[in-house]
DRENGU-565282 format. One record per residue: residue in three letters; x, y, z of N, C-alpha, C, O, CB in turn. Coordinates in steps of 0.1 Angstrom, whole numbers, plus 2048, in hexadecimal, padded with zeros to 3 digits. Glycine has a CB too. Layout:
N
alaXYZXYZXYZXYZXYZ/...
***
This chain:
357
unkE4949850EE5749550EE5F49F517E6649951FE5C4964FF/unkE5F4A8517E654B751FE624B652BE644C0532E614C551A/unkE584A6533E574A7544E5E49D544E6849D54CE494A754C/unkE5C49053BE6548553FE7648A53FE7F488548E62478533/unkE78493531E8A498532E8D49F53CE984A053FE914A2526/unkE824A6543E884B1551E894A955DE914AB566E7C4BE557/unkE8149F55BE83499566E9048D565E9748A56FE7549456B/unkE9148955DEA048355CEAD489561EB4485569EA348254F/unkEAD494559EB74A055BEB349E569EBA49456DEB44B2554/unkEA84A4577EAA4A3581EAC49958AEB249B594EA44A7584/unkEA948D586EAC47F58DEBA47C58BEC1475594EA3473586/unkEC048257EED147A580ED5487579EDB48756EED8468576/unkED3496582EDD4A0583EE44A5574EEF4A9572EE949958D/unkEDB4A356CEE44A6561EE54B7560EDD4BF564EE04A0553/unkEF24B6559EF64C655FEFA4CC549EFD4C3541F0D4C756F/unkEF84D8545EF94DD53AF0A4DB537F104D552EEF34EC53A/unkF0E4E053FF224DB53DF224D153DF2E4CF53AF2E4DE548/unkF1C4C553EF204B853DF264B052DF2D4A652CF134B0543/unkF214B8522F214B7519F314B7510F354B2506F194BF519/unkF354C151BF454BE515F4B4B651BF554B3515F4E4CA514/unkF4B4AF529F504A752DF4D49952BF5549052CF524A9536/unkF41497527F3B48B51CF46489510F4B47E50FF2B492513/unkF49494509F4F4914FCF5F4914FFF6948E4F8F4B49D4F2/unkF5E49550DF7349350FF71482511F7747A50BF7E49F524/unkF6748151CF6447051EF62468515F6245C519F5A46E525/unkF6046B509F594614FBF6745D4F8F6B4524F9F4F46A4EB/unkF7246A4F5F7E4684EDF874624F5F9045C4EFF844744E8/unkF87461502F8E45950BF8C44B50AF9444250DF8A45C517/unkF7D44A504F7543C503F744384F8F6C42F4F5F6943C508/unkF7D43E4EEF7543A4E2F814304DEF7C4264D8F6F4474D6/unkF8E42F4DEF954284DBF934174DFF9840E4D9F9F42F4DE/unkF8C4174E9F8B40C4F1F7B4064EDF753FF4F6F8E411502/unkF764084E5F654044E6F643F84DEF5D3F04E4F5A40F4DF/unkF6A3F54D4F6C3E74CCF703DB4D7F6A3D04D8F7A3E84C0/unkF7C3E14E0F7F3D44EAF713D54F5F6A3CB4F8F923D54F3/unkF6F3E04FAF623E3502F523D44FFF4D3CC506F5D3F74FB/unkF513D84F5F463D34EFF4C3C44ECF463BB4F1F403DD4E1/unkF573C24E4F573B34E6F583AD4EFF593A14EFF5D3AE4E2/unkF593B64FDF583AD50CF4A3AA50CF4639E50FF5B3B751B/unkF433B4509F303B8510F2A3B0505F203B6504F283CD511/unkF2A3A84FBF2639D4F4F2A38F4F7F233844F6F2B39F4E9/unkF333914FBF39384504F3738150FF3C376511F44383505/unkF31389519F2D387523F1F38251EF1B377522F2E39152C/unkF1738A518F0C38D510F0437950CEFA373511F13399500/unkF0E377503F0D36A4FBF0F362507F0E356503F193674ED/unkF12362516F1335D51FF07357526F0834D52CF1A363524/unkEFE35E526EF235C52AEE5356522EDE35E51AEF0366530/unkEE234D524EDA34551BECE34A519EC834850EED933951E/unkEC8353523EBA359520EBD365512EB6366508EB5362530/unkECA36F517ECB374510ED53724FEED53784F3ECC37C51A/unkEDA36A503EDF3654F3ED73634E7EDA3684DCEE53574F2/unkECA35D4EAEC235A4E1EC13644D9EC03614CDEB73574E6/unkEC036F4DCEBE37D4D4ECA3814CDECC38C4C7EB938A4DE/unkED43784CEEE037D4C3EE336F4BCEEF36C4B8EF13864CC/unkED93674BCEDB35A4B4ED63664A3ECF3714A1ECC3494BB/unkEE035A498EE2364488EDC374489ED2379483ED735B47A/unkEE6379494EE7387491EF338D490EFD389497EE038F49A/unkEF4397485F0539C482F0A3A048FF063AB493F073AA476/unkF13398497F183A44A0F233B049FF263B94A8F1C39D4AA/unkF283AE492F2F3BC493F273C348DF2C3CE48BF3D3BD48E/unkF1E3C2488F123CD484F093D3492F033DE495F063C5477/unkF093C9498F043CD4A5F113D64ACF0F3E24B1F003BF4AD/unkF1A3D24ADF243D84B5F243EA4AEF253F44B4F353CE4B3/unkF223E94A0F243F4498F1940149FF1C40D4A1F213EF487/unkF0A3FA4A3F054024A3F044024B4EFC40B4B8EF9401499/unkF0A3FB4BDF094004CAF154084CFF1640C4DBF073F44D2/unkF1F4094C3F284114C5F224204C5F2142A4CCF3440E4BD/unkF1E41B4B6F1542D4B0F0C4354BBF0B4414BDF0842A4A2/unkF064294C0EFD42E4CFF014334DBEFA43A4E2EF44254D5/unkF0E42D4DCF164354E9F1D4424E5F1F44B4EDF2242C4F0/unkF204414D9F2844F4D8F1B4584D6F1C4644D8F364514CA/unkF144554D3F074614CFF024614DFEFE46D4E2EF845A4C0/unkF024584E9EFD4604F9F084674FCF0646F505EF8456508/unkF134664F9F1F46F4FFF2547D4FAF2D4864FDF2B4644FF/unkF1D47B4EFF2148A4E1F164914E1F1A49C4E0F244864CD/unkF0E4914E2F024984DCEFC49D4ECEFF4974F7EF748B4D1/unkEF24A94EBEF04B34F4EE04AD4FBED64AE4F4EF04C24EC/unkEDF4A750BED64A150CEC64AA50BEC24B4511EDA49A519/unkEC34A6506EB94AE4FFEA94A24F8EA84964F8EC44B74EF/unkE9F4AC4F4E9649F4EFE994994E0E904934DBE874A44EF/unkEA149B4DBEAA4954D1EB148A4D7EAD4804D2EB349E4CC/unkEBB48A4E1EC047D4EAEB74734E7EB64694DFEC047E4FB/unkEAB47C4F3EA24714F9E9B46B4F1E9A45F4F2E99475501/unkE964714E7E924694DAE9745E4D7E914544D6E934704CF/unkEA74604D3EB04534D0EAC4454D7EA843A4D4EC04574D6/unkEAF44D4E1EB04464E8E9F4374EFE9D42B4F0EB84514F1/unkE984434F0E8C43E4EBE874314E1E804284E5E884474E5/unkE8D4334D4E8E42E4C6E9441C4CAE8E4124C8E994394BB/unkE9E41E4CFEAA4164D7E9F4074E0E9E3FB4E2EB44244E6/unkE974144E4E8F40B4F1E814024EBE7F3F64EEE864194FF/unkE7B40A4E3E6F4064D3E7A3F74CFE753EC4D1E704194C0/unkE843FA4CAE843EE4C2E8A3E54CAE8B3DB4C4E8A3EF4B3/unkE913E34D9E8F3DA4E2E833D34E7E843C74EAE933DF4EC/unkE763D94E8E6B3D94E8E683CE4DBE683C24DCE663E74E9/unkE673D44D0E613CC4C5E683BD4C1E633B54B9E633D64B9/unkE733BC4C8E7C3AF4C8E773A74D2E7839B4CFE8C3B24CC/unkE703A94DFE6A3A34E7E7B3A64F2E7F39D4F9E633934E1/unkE803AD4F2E8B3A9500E883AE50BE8B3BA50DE993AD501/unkE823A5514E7E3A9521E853B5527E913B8523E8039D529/unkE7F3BD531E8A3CB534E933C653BE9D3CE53AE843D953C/unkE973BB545E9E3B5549EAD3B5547EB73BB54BE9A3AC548/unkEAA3AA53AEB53AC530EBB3B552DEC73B452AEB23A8527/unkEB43C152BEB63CB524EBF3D252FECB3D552EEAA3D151F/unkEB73D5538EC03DB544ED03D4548EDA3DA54BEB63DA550/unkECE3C5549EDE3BB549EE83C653FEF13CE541EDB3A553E/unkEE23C4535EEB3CA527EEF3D652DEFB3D852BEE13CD517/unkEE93DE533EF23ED53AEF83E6544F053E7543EE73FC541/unkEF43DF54DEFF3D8558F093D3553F133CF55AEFB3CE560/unkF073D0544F1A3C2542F1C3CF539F283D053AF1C3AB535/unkF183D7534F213E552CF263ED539F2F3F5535F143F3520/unkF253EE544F283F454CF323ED554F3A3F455AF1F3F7551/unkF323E0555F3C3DA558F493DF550F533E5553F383CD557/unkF423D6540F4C3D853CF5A3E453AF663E253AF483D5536/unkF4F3F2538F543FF537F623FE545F6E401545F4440B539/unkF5B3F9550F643F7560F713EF55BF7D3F355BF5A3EC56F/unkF6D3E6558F763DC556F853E254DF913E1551F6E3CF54E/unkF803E853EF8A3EC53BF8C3FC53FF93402537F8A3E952F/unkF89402549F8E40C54DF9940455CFA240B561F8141954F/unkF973F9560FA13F3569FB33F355FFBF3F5563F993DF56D/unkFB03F0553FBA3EF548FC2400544FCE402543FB13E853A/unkFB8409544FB941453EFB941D548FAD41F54AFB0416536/unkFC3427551FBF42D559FBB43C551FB8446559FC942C564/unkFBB43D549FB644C53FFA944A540FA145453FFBA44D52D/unkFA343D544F9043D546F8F440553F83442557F8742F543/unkF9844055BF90442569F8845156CF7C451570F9D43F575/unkF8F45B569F8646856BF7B46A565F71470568F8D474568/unkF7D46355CF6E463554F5D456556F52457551F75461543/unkF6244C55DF5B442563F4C446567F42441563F6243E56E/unkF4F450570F41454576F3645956EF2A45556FF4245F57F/unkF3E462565F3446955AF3045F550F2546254CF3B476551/unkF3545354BF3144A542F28442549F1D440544F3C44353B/unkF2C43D555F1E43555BF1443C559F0A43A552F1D431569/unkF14449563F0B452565EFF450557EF444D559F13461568/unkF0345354AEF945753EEF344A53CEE8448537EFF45E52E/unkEFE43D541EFD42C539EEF42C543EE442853FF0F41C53D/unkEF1430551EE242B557ED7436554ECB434557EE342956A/unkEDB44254CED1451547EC944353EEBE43F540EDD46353A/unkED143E534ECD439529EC142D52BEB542C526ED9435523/unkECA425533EBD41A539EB541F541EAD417546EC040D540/unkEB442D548EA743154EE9D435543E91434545EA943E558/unkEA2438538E9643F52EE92434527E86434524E9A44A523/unkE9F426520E9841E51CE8B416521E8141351BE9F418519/unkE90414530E8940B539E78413537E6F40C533E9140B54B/unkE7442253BE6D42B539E6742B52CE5B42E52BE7343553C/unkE6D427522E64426511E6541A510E5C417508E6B42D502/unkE6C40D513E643FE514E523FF515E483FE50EE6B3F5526/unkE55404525E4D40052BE4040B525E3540952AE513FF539/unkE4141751CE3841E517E3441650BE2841350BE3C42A515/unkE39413504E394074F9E2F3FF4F9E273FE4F0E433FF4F9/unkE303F7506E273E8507E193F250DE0D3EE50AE303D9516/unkE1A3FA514E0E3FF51AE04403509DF93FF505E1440E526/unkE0E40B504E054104F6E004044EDDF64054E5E0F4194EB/unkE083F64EDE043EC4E6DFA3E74EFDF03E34E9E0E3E24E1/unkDF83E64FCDEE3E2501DE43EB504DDC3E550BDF13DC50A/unkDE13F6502DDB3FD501DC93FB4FFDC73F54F4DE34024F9/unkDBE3FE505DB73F94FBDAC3FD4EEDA23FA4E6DB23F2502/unkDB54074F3DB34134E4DB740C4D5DB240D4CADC04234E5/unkDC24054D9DC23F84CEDC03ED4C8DC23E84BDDC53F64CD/unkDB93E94D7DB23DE4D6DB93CF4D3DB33C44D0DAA3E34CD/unkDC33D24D4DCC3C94CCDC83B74D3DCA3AC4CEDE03CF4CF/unkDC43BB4DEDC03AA4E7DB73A84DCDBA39E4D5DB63AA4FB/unkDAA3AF4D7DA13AC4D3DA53A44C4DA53984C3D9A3B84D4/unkDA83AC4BDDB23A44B1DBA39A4B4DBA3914ACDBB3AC4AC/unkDC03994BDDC938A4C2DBD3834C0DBD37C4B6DD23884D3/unkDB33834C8DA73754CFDA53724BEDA73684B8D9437C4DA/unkD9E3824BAD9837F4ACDA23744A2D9D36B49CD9538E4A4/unkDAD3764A0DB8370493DBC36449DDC535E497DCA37B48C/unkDBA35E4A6DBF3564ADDAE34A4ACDAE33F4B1DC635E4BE/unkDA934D4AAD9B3464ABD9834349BD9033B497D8E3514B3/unkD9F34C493D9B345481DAB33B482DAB33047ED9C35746E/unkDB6341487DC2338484DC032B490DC7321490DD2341487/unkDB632D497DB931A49DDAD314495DAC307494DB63154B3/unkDA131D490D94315489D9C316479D93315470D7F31F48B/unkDA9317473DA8311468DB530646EDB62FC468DA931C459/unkDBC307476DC62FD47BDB92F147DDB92E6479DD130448C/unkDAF2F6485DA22E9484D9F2E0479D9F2D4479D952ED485/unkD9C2EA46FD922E4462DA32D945BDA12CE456D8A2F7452/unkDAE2DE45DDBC2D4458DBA2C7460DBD2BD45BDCE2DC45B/unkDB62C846CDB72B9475DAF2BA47DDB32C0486DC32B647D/unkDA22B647FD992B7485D962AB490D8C2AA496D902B847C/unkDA42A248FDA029749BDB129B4A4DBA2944A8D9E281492/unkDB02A94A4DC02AE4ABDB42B34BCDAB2BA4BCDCB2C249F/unkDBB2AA4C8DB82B14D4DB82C04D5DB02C94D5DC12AC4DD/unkDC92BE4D4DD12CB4D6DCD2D84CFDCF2E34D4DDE2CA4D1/unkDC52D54C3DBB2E14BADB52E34C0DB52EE4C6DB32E14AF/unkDAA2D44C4D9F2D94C7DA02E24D5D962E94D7D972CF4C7/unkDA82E14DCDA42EA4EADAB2F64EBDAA2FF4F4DA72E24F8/unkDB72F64DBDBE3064D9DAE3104D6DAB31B4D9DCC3074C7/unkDA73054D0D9830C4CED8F3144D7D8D3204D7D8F3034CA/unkD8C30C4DDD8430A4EAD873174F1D803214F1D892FD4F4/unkD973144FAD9F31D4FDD9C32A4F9D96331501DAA31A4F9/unkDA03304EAD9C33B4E4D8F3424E6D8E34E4E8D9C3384D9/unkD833364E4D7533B4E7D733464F5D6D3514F7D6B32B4EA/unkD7D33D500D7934450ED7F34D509D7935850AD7D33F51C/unkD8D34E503D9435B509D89366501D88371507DA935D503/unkD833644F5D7D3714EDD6F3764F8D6B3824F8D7736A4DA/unkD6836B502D6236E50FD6137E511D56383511D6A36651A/unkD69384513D6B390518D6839D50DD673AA50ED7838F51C/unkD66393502D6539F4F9D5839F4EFD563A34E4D723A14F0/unkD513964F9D443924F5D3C39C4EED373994E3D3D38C4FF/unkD393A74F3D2C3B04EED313B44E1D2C3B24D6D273BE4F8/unkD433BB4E3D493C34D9D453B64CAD3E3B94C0D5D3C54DE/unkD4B3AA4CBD4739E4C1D373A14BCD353A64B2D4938E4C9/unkD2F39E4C3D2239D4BFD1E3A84B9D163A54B0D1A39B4C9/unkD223B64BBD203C04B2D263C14A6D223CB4A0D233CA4B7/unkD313B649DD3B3B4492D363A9490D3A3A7485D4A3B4494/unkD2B39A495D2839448DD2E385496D2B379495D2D39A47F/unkD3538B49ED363784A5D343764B0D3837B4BAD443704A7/unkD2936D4AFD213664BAD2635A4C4D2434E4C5D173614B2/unkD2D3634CCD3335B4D3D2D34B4DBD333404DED373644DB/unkD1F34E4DCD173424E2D133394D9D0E32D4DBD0A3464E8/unkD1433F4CED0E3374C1D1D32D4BBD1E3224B7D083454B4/unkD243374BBD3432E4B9D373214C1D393154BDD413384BF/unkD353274CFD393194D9D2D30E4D7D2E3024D8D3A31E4ED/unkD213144D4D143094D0D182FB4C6D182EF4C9D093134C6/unkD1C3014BAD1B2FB4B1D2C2F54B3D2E2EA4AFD153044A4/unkD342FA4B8D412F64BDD3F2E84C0D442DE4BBD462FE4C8/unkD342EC4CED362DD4D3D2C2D54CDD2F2C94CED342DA4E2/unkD1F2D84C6D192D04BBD222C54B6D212B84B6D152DA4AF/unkD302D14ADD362C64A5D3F2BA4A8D432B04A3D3C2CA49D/unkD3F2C04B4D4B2B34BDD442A94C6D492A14CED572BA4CA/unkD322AC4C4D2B2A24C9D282974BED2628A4BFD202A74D0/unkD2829F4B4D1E2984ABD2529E49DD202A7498D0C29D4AD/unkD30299498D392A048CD3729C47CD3E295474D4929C48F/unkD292A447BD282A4473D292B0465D322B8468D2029E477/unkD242B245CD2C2BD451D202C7456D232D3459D2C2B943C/unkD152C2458D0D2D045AD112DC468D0E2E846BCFB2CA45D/unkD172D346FD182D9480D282DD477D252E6470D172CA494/unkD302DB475D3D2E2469D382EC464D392F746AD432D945B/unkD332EA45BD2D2F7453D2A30445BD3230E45DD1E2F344D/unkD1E303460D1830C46CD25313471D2A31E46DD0E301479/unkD2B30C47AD3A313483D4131A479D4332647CD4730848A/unkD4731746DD4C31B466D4232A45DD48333457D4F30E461/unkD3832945ED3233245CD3533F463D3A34A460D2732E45D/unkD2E336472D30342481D3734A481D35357481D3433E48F/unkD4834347FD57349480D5635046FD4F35A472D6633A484/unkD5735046AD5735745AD50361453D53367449D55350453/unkD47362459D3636B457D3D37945DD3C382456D25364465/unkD4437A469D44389468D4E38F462D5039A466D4238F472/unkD57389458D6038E44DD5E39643FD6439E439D65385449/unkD5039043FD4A396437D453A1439D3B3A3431D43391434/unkD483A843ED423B6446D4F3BC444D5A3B7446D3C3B6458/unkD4A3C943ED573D243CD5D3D7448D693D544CD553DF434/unkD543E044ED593E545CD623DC463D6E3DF467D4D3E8465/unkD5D3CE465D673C946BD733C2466D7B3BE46ED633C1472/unkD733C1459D803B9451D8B3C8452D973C8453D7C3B343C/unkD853D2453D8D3E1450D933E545BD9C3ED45BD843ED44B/unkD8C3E0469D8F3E3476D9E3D7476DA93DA47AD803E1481/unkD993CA472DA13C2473DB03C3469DBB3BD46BD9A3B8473/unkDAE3C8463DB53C3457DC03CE456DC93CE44EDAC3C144A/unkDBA3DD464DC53E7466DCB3E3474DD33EA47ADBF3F6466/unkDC83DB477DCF3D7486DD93CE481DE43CE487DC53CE492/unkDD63C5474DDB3BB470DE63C346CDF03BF471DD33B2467/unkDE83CD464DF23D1461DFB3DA469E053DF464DF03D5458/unkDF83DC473E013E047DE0D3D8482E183DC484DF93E2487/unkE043C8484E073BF48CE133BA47AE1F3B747CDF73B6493/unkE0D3BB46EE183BA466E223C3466E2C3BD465E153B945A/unkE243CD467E2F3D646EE3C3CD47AE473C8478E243E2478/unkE353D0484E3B3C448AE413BB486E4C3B7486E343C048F/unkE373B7482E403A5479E4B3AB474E543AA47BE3639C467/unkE4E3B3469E523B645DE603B8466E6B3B3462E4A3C2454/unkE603C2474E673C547DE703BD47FE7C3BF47BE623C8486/unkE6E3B0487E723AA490E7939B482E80391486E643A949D/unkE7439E473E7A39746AE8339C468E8B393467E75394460/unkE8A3AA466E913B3463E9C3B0474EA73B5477E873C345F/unkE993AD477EA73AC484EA839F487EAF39B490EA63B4494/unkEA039547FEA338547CE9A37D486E9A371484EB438247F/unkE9338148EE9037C49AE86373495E8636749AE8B3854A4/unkE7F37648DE7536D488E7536147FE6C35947FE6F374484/unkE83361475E8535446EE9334F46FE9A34E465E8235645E/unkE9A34C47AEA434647DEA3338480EAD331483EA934C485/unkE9533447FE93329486E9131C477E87316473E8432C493/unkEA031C472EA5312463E9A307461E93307458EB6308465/unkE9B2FD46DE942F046BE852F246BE7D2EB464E972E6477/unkE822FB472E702FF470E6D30946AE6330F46DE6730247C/unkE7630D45FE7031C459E6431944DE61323447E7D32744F/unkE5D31044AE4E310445E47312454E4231D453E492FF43C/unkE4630E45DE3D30F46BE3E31D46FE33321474E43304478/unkE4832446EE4B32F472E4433A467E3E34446CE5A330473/unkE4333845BE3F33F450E32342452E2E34D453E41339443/unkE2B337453E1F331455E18335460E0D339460E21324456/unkE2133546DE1B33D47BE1A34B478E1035147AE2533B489/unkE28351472E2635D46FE1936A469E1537546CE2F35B468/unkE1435F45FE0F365455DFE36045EDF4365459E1535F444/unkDFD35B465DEF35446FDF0360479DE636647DDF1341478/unkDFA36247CDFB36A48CDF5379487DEE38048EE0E36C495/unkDF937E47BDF938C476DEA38C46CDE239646CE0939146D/unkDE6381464DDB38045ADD237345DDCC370453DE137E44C/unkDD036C468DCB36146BDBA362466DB4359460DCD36047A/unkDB536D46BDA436C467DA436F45DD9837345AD9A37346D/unkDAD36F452DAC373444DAE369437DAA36942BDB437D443/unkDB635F43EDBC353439DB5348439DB0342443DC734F43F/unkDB234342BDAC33742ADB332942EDAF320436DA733841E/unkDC0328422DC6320424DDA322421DDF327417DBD31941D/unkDE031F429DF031C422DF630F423DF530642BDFD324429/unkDFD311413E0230340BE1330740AE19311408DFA3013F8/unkE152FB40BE2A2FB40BE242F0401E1A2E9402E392F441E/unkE302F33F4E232E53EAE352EA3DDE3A2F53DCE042EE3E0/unkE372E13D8E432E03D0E3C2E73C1E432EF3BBE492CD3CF/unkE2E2E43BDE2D2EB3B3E1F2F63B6E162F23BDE2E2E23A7/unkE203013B0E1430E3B1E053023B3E022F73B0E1231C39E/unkDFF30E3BBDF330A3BADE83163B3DE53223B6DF03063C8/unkDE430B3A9DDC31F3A1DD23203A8DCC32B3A6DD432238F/unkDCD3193B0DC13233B9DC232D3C6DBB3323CFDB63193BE/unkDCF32B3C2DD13363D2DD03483CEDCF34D3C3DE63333DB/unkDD134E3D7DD035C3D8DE13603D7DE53683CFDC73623E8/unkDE735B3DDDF93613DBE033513DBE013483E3E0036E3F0/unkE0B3503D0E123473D2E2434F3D1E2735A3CBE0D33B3C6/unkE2C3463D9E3934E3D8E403413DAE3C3373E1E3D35C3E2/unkE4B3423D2E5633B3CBE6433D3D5E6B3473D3E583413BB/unkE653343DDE6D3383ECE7832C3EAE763213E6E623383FE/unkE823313EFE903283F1E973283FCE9D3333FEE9932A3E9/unkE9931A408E9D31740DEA430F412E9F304413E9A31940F/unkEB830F419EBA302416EBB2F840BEB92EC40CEB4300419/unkEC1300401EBE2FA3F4EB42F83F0EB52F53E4EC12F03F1/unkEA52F83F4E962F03F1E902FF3ECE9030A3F1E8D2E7402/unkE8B2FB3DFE823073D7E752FE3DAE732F23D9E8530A3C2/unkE6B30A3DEE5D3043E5E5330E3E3E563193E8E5E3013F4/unkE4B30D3DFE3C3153DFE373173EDE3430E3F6E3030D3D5/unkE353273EEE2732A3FEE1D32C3F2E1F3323E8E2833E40C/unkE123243F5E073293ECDFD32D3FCDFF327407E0031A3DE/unkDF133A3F7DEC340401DDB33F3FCDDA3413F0DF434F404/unkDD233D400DC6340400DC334B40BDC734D416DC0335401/unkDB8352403DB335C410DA336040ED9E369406DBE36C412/unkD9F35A414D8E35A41AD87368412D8A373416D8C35E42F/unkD7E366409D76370402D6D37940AD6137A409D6F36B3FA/unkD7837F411D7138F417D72397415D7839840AD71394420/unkD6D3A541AD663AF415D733B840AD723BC3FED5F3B9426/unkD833B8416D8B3C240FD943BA40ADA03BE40AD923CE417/unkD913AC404D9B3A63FFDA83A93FADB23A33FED963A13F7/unkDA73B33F3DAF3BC3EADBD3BF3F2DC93BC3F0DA73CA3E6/unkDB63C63FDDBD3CE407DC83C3411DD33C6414DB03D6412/unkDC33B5413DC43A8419DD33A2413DDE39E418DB639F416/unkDCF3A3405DD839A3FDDE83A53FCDF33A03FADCF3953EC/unkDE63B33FDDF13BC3F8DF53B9409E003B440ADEC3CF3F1/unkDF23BA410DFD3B741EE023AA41FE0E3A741EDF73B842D/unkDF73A1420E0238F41AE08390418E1339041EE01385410/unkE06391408E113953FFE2239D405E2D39B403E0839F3F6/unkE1C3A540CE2B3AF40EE313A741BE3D3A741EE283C3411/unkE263A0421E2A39B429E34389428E3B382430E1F39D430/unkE2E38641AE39379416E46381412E51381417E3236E407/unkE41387406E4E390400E5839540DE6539640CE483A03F6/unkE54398416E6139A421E69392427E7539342AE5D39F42B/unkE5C383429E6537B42DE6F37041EE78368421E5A373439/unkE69372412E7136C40BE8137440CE8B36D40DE6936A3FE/unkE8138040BE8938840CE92386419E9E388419E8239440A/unkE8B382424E9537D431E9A37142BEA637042DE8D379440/unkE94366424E9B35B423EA635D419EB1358419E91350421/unkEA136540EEAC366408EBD36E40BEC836E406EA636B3FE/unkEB7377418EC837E41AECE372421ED936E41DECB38E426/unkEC536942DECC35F433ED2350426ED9346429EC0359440/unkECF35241DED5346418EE134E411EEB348410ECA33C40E/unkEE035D40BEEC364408EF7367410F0036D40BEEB36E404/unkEF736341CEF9366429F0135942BF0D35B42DEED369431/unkEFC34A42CEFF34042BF0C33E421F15337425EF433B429/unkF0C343414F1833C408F2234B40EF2D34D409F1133B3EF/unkF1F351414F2C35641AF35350420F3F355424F2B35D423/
***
């Protein structure tokens, strides 16, 4: 941290006195930041790439906290405390998916805007230089922890491709076993097989046989019968039973529920009214897929499932009933589900409290 902050400081000159003319510049600025910001939203909601990301989001809660974030770069002593902030800022841009692009626009229309009403205000003009100056400090460090972010998620100390192939190969072979005369499955299948290609040896040492998979794969689409079913279904399922690897998986899995939980908490993930069973459903496949046997949207419980929850949307009270594949840490499997429905019942319920407002 103390080479990336020196070298900031040296790239845009920051000087130790700057600190008090920051804070003469904030109070100059601070009367004006409500109209400021309802410009830079409105330009903002102007662009259709970037609107998407303020579809059912509070914007004066947003406004609240991008106010809080400019007076904290303009008050506070640039230090690795800042940078941290500021850091934090860049993490959960990242975890939203907003391209750095965007992100960077957003300092170009706050910068505008800041111009625009100092054309109105001549009490902003002496102070102009020094507010740009930190606004581009700020998107140099965000842009700098974006891009540390995705490097650490791609990383392959985490392996995280590996887990995608893996939960992406149980969630299209149980999307299979539901429709088995679907094209579009069958070659999301197929597809999958190559992409796991690369991670051939690592598989074979955990139990999946990649040659043996595509064997009996195409066995059953020559000849579709229950025994050539069976067998595949074996192939893909067999190495769950293995602790080491349900434990390897099932901690990646909860990372990746983290995330989820993230990106539910700033709405991104269930805004979408007309498909929120498909959405629930992808959700809970993308983060627990090789673990999941089966999910039911079903008006009354089903007692053979592993988690049922009692969800309301839209006026409509509806059961998720959940199965989940008898492996090794079952236990461990069902307590993240679990927290992971309970979050999203909990999203649906602020949005319908949200709604009789």
């Amino acid at each position: 941290m103390d080479n990336k902050l020196e070298l900031i400081k040296e790239m845009y000159d920051v000087k130790d006195d700057e600190l008090s003319q920051r804070k003469e510049a904030l109070k100059k600025l601070e009367p004006y930041l409500d109209e400021i910001f309802d410009l830079f939203y409105e330009k903002l909601s102007q662009k259709e790439q970037i609107s998407q990301f303020l579809i059912n989001v509070d914007l004066d809660e947003l406004k609240e906290k991008q106010i809080k974030f400019l007076k904290y770069l303009l008050s506070k002593p640039f230090d690795e405390k800042l940078y941290t902030q500021i850091s934090k800022v860049a993490i959960t841009h990242y975890h939203i998916r907003l391209d750095p692009v965007f992100m960077s626009y957003g300092f170009h229309v706050l910068s505008e805007s800041v111009l625009f009403q100092a054309k109105k205000e001549s009490s902003l003009l002496p102070h102009l230089q020094l507010i740009i100056k930190y606004l581009k400090i700020a998107e140099s460090i965000m842009d700098q922890e974006y891009f540390a972010q995705k490097n650490l998620e791609n990383s392959p100390y985490r392996a995280n491709g590996l887990f995608i192939a893996v939960n992406k190969l149980h969630m299209y072979y149980l999307e299979f076993l539901h429709d088995k005369e679907s094209e579009e499955i069958k070659n999301r299948l197929e597809e999958n097989i190559k992409e796991l290609k690369k991670y051939r040896d690592i598989l074979k040492e955990v139990g999946f046989d990649l040659s043996n998979i595509k064997r009996h794969y195409t066995l059953y689409f020559n000849d579709s019968n229950e025994a050539n079913l069976a067998k595949l279904g074996v192939l893909i399922n067999q190495p769950l039973y293995n602790l080491s690897t349900t434990s390897y998986l099932s901690i990646t899995s909860s990372l990746m529920l983290l995330n989820s939980m993230t990106k539910i908490a700033y709405h991104e993930d269930m805004h979408l009214d007309l498909d929120v069973k498909e959405k629930m459903k992808s959700l809970i496949l993308q983060n627990f897929g090789w673990a999941v046997e089966d999910i039911i949207f079903c008006k009354e419980e089903q007692e053979a499932c592993d988690i049922i929850k009692m969800l309301e949307h839209n006026e409509e009270i509806f059961y998720l009933c959940i199965k989940v594949k008898d492996i090794a840490n079952k236990l461990y499997v069902l307590e993240s589900i679990d927290l992971l429905c309970e979050n999203i019942k909990l999203s649906l319920f602020l949005k319908e409290k949200k709604k009789e407002k």
